[in-house]
Structures are given as structure tokens and as C-alpha cells.
Steps between C-alpha positions, in 0.01 A plus 500: 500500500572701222463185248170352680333215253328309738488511931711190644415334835686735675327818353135278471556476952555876495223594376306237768684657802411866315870573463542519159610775317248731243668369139445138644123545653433681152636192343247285672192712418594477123612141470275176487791272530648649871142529581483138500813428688389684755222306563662207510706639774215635684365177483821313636480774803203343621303747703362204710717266548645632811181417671381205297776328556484479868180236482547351130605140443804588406583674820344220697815270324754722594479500867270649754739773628507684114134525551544626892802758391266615144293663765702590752755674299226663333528805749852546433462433139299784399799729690739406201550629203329176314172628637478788225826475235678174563182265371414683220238627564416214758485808746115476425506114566675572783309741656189290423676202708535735748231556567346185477753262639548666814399789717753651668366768701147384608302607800606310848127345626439400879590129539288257672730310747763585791781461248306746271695526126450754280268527188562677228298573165536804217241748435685798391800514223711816453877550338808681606768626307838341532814582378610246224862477586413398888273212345822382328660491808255309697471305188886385551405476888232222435692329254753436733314358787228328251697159578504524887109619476422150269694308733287642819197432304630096373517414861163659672276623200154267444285594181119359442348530183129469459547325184605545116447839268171471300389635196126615534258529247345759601416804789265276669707225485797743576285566822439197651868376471637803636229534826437896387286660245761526170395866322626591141524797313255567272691711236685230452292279270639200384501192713805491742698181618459450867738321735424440863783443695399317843565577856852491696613496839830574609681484810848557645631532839673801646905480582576870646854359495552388148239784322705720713838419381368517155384832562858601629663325180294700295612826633159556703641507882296759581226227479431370794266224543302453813570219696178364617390396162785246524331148423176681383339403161405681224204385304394625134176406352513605148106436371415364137638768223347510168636633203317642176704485172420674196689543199850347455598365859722153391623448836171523673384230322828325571427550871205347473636166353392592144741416218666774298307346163173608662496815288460817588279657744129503499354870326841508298617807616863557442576675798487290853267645769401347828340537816579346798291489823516375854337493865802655684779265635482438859859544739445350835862593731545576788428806692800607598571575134438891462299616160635865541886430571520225198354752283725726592846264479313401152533831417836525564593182355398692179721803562325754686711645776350469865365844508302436201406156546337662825311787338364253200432194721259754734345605181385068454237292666744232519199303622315493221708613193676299240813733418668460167877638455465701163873580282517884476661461109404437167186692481318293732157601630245488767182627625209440784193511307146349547393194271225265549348620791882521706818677552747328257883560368509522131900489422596639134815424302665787333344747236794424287381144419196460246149485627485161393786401667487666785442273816262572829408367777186596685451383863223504757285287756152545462240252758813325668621343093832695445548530084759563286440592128810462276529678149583746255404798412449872679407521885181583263418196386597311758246671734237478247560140534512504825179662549291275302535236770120267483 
């Protein structure tokens, strides 16, 4: 780009996945009009709508099984490449629906009954490095038995919503729709936009057969299910999620049912920033289903060879942590740090990018309610943020 006037779409996603090169990221910081092109791209990533989807209206109209595969792909979702470059940067969004949609790796409670099932809830998060290039691989994997996985879920998957996305007026308000107490950060001044999304249950038989052969088609052999969950269900109670918007978040509103004319956000801020918090989802399966070896295969679904996926999976409570695959390129980075009274996972895009439009992600479950806050700036800011939780 020896001629550079202004950054194209092209260059404008670079800079979002932290990929672009130092004339074109120099570009940015000095020019008002690719500023604003980014943000409308930002904008069009929506960092939400992976999970608000799932129980908006206009999910409910498409059919049932979207909604049941929005969550249960959401474990193999964040082990592509779209969780941290492909959305740009809906990695944070991602990560965020992560770990509110779904728990993946929750700890197994004693059942009740003869036929006990297992129950499963999140309390701890942590993130492992993967290698980028395996992700595209698995990424090609999925896409390839996506259809037969949709197919499996048209024929046996049943979805219950507890009712429409509403837009509250208020914490208290927030509160009392969403059955938990709703807390907000208090550097953040100006009056947020809050969306409740209601309850969902979702349920699905177990084939060994077909999930099998799917496994095999994928190139995953050396996954072998267990046959006595054969004709056992698996049960996901995904509790009320409520989203705070500040600042320029168009397709939150849209979400919510509000039209586009609405203006923008309330507190004006140009910037979007959100926090999203949850009681932790509920898995009910059966017991035959082993925490500790599915971690393990997960891991090597993500490219770790068996000897590693061993040594890192011992490392893992796999009943009780939420893991989150992490892209070992473009500058990406993490930490374990302490925020708001818990352990959390701030994730930090690349030094190369601005300050201002440099995304994070801070994660952590504090009293059972698993947040995610969603922004930009340094791992800095976001933890002052963060910590100002009331």
C-alpha cells in the first residue's frame, strides 16, 4: 500500500481481526473518515447476536432447531477461527455467548433417581492456547457435517421459550424479569439499554449410531461414544440472560424488536460496550457420558496431539470449568486476574491496534451469575470497569 488514501473493506476487517499491517493501522489512527467505517463494520459484526438470536422473535420464526443448534454448536463454535478473526472482532461477542449460552464443562451433581442423569453448571472459566491453523481445519470438519447435525436435530430436537425479549427500564425492573439481582458498573455513568432475554429449554435425544457416524465422517474415529447413553436425553436449561448496552450497539436494539430509527444509544457514547450476565446453564445427560474423556477428545478436536491433550486436560477441573479455545496469532492476549471479588479471564487484542480500538473481553462468575463485559480499550480499562461492579 504504497499509494494508501483511504482503508477499503478489506483493509477496514484487518484491522478488526488485528492483522493489518503498520502503514494501514497508522492510517486509521490519523483518519476520521476510516474511523467511521470501521464502526460501521464493528457494528454489522454484532458482538451479541450469536446469543441473542437463539431466543429473539426472529429466531422463534425461523424454526425451533436454529435456536436448539445456536446453542449447541456454541461449543464447537468458539474452536473456529470466527471465534477471534473471522467475526471481526465478534471473537468478544463470541466468547461472551459462550459463556452465557451454554456451559460446557460444568460439575457432574448426584442425581436423585435410579436412572440418575448428570448435572452440570460452570463456576470456573480458563483459556488454552490453540494453534490457528488446526481451528481451520476443524472449521472445514464442522462445515461439512453441519447438514447431517441439523437434520438429527429437525427430527428429535424440542425448544421452550419462556416468552419474548424485553426491554427493561431499569435495574430493578431488570431484576424482577430476569429472577436474579441485575448489577451495573458504576464507572460507567450514563443510563444503559437493558434487554432481558427469557428462559429456554432444550432437549434432544441421544443416537450413538448416527452422532457416531458423524463423528467418523468428520475424521474423529478415535471418538468413541459409549453405548449405554443410547436413547438417553440431554436437557439444557439456559436461565434468563440480560444484556446492558451502552454507547453505539444498533443491533442490540434490533434484537430487542426496536427499529433502526430509534436513534442511537442511551449516554451517546460512540463506542458500544456491554455486559452480559447469567445464572449458569444447566446440562442434564446421562451418566455414562464422561466429563474428563470429552474434554480431552475436545481437546483434540482442536489440534492437540493425544499426549498433550492428556497432560492439559489433567491440568482442568473439567467439572467445573468453562474452557475457551484461544488463536495463538495476531497478538492476541490473555490473563487470570482477580476482578470484582473473583477469578476472571480478561482477553486483549493486539498492542498494534489503537487503545481505542482495541477490543476485550473480561470473563468471570461471581455468586453463581457468570458475566461477560465486552469493549475497548487496554486490559486496563476494561478491569477498571470491571471492578466497579454495584
Amino acid at each position: 500500500m504504497t499509494t494508501l488514501r483511504h482503508l477499503d473493506e478489506a483493509n477496514l476487517r484487518a484491522v478488526l481481526d488485528g492483522e493489518a499491517d503498520p502503514e494501514a493501522t497508522a492510517h486509521l489512527d490519523r483518519c476520521p473518515r476510516c474511523r467511521a467505517g470501521l464502526a460501521v463494520l464493528e457494528a454489522a459484526a454484532s458482538r451479541v447476536r450469536a446469543r441473542l438470536d437463539v431466543v429473539s422473535p426472529a429466531a422463534a420464526d425461523a424454526s425451533d432447531v436454529e435456536a436448539a443448534l445456536a446453542r449447541l454448536r456454541t461449543r464447537s463454535a468458539v474452536a473456529t477461527r470466527g471465534l477471534f478473526a473471522g467475526h471481526r472482532p465478534a471473537w468478544v461477542g463470541l466468547a461472551a455467548a459462550l459463556a452465557i449460552a451454554i456451559g460446557v464443562s460444568v460439575p457432574q451433581v448426584r442425581a436423585w433417581t435410579g436412572r440418575f442423569l448428570g448435572l452440570f453448571r460452570v463456576q470456573h472459566i480458563t483459556v488454552v492456547d490453540v494453534d490457528p491453523a488446526n481451528l481451520d481445519r476443524f472449521q472445514e470438519d464442522f462445515g461439512r457435517i453441519r447438514p447431517r447435525i441439523e437434520r438429527l436435530l429437525t427430527e428429535n430436537a424440542t425448544v421452550d421459550r419462556g416468552g419474548e425479549p424485553a426491554v427493561a427500564a431499569d435495574v430493578a425492573e431488570a431484576s424482577k424479569l430476569a429472577g436474579f439481582p441485575v448489577r451495573l458498573p458504576a464507572s460507567l455513568t450514563s443510563v444503559p439499554r437493558i434487554t432481558v432475554q427469557p428462559a429456554a429449554t432444550i432437549s434432544f435425544p441421544l443416537e450413538v449410531e448416527r452422532l457416531q457416524s458423524i463423528l467418523d465422517d468428520a475424521g474423529r474415529a478415535e471418538i468413541r461414544l459409549p453405548p449405554g447413553i443410547d436413547g438417553g436425553r440431554v436437557r439444557i436449561d439456559v436461565p434468563a440472560v440480560v444484556t446492558a448496552a451502552w454507547g453505539n450497539c444498533a443491533d442490540v436494539r434490533r434484537a430487542a424488536g426496536e427499529s433502526r430509527a430509534a436513534g442511537p444509544a442511551a449516554g451517546g457514547e460512540e463506542r458500544c460496550t456491554l455486559l452480559v450476565e447469567a445464572p449458569s446453564p444447566v446440562i442434564t445427560a446421562p451418566p455414562e457420558l464422561d466429563v474428563e474423556e470429552l474434554g480431552e477428545a475436545a481437546l483434540r478436536i482442536v489440534g492437540y496431539s493425544a499426549e498433550e491433550a492428556r497432560r492439559v486436560a489433567e491440568t482442568i477441573d473439567w467439572t467445573s470449568t468453562l474452557v475457551l479455545p484461544l488463536p495463538s496469532r495476531g497478538g492476541m492476549r490473555h490473563d487470570d486476574v482477580s476482578v470484582d471479588g473473583a477469578p476472571a479471564v480478561v482477553v486483549e487484542g493486539p498492542e498494534r491496534i489503537a487503545a481505542e480500538h482495541r477490543p476485550y473481553t473480561v470473563l468471570w462468575v461471581k455468586d453463581g451469575i457468570m458475566h461477560a463485559l465486552i469493549g475497548h480499550g487496554t486490559a486496563e480499562d476494561a478491569l477498571t470497569v470491571a471492578g466497579s461492579m454495584r
